[in-house]
C-alpha positions in Angstrom: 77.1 30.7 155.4 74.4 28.3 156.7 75.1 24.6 156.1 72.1 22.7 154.6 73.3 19.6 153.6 72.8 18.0 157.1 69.4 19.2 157.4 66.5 16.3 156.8 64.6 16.7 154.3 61.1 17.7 155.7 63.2 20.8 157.1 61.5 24.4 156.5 63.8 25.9 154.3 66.1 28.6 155.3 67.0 32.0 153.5 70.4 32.8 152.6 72.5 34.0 154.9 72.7 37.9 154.8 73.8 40.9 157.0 71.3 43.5 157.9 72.2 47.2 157.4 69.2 49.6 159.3 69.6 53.1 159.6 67.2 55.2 161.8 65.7 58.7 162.0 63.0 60.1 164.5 59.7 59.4 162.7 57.2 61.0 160.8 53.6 61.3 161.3 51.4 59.7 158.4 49.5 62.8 157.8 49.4 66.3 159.1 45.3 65.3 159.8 44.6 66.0 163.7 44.5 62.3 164.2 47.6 61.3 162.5 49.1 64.0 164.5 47.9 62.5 167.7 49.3 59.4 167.1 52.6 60.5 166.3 52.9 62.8 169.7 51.6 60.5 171.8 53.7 58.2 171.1 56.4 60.4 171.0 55.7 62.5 173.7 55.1 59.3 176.0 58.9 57.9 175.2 60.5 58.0 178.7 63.8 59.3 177.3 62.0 62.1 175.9 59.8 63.4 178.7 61.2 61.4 181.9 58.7 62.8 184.1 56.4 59.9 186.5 53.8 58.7 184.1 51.0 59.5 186.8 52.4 63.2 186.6 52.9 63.3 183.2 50.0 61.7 181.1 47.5 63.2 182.5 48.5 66.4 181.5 49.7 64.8 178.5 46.5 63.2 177.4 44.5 65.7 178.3 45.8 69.3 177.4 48.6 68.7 175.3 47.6 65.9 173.0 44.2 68.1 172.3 45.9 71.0 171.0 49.4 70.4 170.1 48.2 68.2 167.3 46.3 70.9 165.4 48.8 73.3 165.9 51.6 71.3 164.8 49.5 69.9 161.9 49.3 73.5 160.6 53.4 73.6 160.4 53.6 69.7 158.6 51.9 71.0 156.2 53.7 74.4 155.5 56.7 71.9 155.0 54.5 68.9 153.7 55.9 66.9 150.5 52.6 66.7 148.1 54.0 65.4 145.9 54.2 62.0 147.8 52.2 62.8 150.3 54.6 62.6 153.3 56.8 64.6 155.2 60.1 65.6 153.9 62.4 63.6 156.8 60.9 60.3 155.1 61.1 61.6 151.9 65.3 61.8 152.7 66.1 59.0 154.6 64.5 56.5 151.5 66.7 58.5 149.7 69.2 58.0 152.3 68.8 54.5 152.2 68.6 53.7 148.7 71.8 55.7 147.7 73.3 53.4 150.4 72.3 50.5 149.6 73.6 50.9 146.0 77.0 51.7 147.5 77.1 48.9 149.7 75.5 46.0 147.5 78.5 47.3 144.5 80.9 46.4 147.3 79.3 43.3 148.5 76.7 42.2 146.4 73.6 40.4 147.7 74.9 39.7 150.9 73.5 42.8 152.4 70.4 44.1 152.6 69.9 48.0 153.6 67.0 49.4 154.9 65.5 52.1 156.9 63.0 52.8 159.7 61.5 55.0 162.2 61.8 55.7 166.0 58.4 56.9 165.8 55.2 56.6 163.1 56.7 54.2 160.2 58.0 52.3 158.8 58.7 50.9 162.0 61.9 49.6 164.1 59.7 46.5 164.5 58.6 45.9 161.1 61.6 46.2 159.5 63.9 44.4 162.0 60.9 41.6 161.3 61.8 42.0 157.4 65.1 41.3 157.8 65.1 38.2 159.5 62.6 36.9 157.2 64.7 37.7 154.4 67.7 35.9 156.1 69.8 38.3 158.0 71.3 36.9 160.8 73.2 39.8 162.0 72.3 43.1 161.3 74.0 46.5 161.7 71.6 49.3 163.5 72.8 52.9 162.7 70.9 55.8 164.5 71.4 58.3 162.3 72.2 61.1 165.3 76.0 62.2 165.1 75.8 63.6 168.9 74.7 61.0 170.9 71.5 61.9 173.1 69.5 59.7 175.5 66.1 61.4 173.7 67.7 60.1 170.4 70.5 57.6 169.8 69.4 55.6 173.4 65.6 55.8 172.5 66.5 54.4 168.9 68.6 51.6 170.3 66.1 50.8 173.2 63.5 50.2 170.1 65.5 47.7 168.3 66.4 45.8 171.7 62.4 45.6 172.4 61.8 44.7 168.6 64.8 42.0 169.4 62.8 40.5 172.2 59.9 39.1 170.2 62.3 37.1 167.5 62.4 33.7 168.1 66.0 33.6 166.2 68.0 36.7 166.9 70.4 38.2 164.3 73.4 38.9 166.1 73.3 43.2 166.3 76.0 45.9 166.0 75.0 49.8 167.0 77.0 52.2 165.4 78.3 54.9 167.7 78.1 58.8 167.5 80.0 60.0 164.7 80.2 63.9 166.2 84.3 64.0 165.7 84.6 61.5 162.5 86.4 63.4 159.8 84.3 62.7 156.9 81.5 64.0 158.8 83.1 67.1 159.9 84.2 67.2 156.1 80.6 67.1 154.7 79.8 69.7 157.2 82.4 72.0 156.1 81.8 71.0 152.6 77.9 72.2 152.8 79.2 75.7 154.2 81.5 76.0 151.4 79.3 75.4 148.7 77.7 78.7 150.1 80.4 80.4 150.9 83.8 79.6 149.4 86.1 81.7 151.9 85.5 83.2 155.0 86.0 86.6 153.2 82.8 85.3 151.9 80.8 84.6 154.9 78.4 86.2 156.6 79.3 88.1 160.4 78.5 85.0 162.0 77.5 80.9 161.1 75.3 79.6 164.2 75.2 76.2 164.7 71.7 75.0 165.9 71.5 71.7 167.8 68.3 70.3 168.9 68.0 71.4 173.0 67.7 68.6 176.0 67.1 70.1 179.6 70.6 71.1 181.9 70.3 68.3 184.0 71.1 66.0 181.3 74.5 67.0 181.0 74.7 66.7 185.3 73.2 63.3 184.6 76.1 62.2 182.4 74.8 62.8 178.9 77.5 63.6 176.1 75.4 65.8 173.9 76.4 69.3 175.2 80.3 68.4 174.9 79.9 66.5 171.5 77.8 69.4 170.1 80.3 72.1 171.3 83.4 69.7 169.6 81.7 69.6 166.3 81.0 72.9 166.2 84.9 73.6 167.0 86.0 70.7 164.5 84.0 72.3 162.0 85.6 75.9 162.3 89.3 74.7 162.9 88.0 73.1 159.5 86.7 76.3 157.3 89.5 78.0 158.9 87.4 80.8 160.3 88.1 83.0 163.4 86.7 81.9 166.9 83.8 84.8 167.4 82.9 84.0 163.5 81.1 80.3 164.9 78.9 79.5 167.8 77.2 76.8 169.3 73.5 77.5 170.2 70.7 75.2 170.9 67.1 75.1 169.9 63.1 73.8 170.1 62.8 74.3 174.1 60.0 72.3 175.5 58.4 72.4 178.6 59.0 74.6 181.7 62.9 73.4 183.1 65.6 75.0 182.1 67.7 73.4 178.4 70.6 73.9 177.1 71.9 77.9 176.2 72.3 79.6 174.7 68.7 79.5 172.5 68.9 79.9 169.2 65.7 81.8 169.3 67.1 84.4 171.6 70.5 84.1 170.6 69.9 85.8 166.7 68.3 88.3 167.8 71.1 89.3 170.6 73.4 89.0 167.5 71.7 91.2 165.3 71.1 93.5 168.2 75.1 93.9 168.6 75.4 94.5 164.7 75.5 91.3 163.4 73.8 91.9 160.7 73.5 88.7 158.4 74.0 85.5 159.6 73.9 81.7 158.5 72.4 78.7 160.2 73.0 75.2 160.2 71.6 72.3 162.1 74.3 70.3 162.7 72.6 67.6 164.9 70.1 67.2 162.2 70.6 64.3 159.3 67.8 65.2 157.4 65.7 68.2 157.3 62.6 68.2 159.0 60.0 70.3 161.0 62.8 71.4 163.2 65.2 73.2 160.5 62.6 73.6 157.5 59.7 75.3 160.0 61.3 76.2 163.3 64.8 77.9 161.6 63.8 79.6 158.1 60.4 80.5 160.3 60.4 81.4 163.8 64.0 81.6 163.9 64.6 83.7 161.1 61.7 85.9 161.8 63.6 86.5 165.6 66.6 87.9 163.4 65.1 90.3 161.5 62.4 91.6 163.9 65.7 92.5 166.0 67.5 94.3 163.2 69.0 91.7 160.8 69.5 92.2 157.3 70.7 88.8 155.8 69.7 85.6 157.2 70.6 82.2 155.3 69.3 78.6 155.9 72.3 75.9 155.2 70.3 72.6 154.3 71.2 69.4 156.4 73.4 66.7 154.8 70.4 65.0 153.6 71.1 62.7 151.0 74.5 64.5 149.6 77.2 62.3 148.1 79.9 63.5 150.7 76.7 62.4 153.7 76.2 59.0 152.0 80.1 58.3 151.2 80.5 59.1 155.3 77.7 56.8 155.9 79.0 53.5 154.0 82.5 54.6 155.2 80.9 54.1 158.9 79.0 50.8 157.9 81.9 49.4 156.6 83.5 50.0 159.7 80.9 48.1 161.1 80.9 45.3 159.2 84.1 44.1 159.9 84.4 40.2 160.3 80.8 39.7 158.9 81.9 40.9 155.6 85.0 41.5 153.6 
């Protein structure tokens, strides 16, 4: 609580004292138009933790090749996935749902003391913007939550290093909290299993095999001391010591390959199709790594993906949504806040 009654009377008034709760996804372009587009990649594709390549080797081949065709070409997928309803992609179209069915959680169990929000890595709304939001609206510490269960330099790093470059231009800054990976929580690992379930009540019931497909980051990364390979291969494990299911019946595989270097294998691309090639004939997929769907699993898995399966032989080929905004996701969320507002609130 902030004590008033000393201040003089000419004194700009202050807010109420409240604590910040700001989740994060990767970002969204405004539009699937090839400018909109642009944006959006090159600000993405200029991120250091993304592409860590020397700027003077990298933008110019940046700037000049890629960001003059990848943005039509990528514009053509937005907007096989594209919400028209509300004119935006369907990753911001989840996490406001994502933060709204949070918010209502968290301000039955603390009332106006906390203010929930979310925000972008990339595009808008903003890191900057909103972390600007909440200190105008009094929060003087604020709880950051990259919503990325592995933890990733391209992803959970990149999000925090946004927030600690938005925290640099407040004159007053809120005292900040980042919420760790969640890869081996329970509850998470329980949603996951949940989702699978909904589908496919018993393993009797499941298809020859359930891939697990996490976003890719180059080898190196894992030499380099990034967690993402070993968290991704523990969730994947938690979830099937979960369902219950025999060892061959999950796998870990990894997807959307950039670049020349070698990532992460196998590739979901090339794994399916060696799977259907050794007679397994339908499979499921889920994106573990994935909060929300987005370009990745709506586009890149029920599309190029799945047409890999069945040009190769399969039969049966099944898309398990993302948590999304599903009670079991949102109950693991304020469970996780909660956590992380120990001390500020009770």
């Amino acid at each position: 609580m902030r004590d008033e009654k000393h201040l003089p009377k000419d004194h700009p008034k202050l807010p109420a004292a409240r604590v910040g709760v700001l989740i994060a996804n990767l970002g969204t372009p405004d539009g699937t138009d090839y400018w909109s587009m642009r944006r959006y990649l090159n600000e993405f594709l200029s991120d250091k933790r993304v592409i860590d390549y020397p700027a003077w080797k990298w933008q110019p081949i940046l700037q000049g090749i890629i960001l003059t065709v990848r943005p039509k070409r990528s514009g053509a997928n937005y907007r096989k996935i594209w919400n028209t309803e509300r004119d935006e992609s369907p990753l911001l179209t989840t996490t406001r749902a994502q933060a709204e069915k949070l918010r209502a959680k968290l301000e039955a169990r603390f009332g106006d003391r906390v203010m929930v929000d979310f925000a972008m890595r990339y595009g808008n709304p903003s890191t900057k913007a909103k972390l600007a939001e909440m200190v105008r609206a009094g929060c003087d510490k604020i709880v950051f939550f990259p919503l990325y269960p592995q933890y990733s330099g391209p992803t959970t790093a990149t999000a925090n290093d946004q927030l600690f470059r938005a925290l640099m231009e407040v004159t007053w800054q809120p005292a900040t909290r980042t919420v760790p990976a969640y890869y081996d929580r329970p509850s998470y690992i329980e949603a996951l299993a949940q989702s699978v379930e909904r589908v496919y009540p018993s393993e009797a019931d499941a298809p020859d095999v359930l891939v697990c497909s996490y976003h890719g980051v180059p080898e190196r990364y894992l030499t380099q001391g990034d967690p993402y390979h070993c968290q991704c291969q523990k969730t994947t494990r938690l979830l099937r010591e979960r369902l219950g299911w025999a060892k061959e019946r999950v796998v870990t595989t990894f997807q959307s390959k950039f670049g020349p270097e070698e990532w992460l294998k196998p590739y979901t691309v090339d794994e399916v199709a060696r799977l259907a090639e050794a007679g397994k004939k339908t499979i499921a997929v889920m994106a573990p790594a994935f909060s929300s769907d987005c370009l990745e699993t709506l586009e890149e898995i029920n599309e190029e993906i799945r047409e890999s399966f069945e040009h190769a032989g399969g039969t049966s080929f099944t898309y398990l949504p993302c948590l999304n905004d599903d009670e079991a996701h949102i109950a693991m969320m304020e469970e996780i806040v909660a956590e992380n507002l120990a001390g500020w609130l009770d």
